[in-house]
Backbone as numpy.savetxt, mean C-alpha at the origin, in Angstrom:
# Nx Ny Nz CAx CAy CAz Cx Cy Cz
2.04 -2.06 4.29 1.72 -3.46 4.22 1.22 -3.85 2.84
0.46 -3.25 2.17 -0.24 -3.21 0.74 0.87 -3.53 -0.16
1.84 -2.30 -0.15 2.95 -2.56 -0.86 3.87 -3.80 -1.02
4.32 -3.89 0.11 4.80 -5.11 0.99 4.32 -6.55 0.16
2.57 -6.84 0.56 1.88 -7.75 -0.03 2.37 -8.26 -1.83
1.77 -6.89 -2.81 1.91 -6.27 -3.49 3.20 -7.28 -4.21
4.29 -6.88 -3.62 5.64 -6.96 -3.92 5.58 -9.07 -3.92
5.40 -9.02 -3.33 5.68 -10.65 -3.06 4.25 -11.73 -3.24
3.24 -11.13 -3.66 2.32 -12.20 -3.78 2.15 -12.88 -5.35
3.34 -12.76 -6.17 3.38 -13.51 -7.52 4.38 -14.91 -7.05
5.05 -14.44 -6.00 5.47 -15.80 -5.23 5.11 -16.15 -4.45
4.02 -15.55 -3.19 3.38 -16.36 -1.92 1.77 -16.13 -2.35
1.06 -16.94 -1.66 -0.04 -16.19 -2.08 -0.28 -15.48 -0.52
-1.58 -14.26 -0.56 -1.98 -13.38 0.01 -1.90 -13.84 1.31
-2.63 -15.10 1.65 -3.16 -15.80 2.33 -2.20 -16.03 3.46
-1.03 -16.87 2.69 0.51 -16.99 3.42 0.92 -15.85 3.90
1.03 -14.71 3.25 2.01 -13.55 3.64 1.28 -12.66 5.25
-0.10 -12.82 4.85 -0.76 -12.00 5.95 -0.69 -13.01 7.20
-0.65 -14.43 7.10 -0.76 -15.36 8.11 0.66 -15.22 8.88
2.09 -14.72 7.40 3.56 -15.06 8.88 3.48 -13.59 8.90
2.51 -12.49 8.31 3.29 -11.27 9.29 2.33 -11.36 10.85
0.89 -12.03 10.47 0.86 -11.76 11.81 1.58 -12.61 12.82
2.12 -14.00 12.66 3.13 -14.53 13.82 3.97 -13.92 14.02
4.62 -13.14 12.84 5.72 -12.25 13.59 5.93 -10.80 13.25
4.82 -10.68 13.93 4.94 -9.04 13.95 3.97 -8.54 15.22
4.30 -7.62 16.18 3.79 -7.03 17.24 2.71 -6.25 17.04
1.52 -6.07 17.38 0.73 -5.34 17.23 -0.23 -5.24 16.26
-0.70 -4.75 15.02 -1.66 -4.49 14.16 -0.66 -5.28 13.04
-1.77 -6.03 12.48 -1.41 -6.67 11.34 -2.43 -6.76 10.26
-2.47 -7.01 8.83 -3.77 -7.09 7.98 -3.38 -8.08 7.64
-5.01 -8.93 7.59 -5.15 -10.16 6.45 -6.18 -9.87 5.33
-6.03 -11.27 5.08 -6.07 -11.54 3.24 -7.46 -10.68 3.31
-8.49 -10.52 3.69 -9.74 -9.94 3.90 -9.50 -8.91 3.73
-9.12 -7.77 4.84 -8.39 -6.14 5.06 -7.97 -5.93 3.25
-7.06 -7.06 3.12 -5.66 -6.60 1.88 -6.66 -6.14 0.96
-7.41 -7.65 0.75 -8.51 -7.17 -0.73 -9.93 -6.04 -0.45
-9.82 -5.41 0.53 -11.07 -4.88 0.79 -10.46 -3.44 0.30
-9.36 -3.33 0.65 -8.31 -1.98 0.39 -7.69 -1.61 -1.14
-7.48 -3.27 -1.96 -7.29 -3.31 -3.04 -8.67 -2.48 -4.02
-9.46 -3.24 -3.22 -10.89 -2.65 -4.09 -11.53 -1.63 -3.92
-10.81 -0.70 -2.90 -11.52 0.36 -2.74 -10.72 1.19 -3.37
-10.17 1.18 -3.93 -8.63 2.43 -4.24 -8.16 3.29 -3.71
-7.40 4.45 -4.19 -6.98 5.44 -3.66 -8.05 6.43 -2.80
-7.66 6.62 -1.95 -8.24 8.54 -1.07 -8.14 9.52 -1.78
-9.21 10.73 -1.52 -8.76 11.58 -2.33 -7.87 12.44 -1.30
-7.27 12.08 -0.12 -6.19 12.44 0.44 -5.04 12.37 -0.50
-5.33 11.23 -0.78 -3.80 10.14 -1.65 -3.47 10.59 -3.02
-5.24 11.19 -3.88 -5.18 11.77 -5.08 -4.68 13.01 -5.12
-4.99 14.02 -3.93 -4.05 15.10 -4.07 -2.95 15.13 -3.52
-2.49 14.62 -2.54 -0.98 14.55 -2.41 -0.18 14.17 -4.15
-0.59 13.10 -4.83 0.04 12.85 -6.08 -0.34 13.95 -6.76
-0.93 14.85 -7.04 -1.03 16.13 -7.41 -0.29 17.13 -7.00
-0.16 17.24 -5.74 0.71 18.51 -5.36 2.45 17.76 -5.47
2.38 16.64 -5.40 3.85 16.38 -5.97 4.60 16.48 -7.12
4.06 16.41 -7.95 3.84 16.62 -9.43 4.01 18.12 -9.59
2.92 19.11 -8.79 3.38 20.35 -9.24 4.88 20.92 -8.83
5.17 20.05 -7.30 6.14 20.66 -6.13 7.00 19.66 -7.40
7.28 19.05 -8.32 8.34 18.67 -9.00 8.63 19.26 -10.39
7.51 20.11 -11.01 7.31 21.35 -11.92 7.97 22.56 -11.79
7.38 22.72 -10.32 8.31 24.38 -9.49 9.49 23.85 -9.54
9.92 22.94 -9.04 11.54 22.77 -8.49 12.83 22.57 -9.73
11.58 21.91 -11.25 12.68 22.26 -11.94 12.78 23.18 -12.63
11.98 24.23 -12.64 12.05 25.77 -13.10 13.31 26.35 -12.02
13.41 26.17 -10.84 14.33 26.94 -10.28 15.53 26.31 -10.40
């Protein structure tokens, strides 16, 4: 959804985009609140090492 937002809020603002996904979308949706609370918290360090071990898993792979 971040991404999503992300992608299209230099043409909608935040506000709009989180208001039609939740009319049309089933189940869990984020608004403008959620979006920027997530913007400002940054990455996980789940998220920091996954981009780490990808990086290496793309080091190994072009040695072989």
């Amino acid at each position: 959804m971040i991404t999503f937002i992300d992608g299209y809020r230099d043409r909608f603002s935040v506000e709009f985009i989180c208001t039609t996904l939740k009319a049309y979308r089933i189940g869990g949706f984020i608004n403008s609140r959620r979006y920027r609370q997530s913007k400002a918290r940054g990455l996980s360090s789940r998220r920091l090492r996954d981009i780490a071990l990808l990086e290496r898993i793309g080091v190994v792979q072009n040695k072989n």
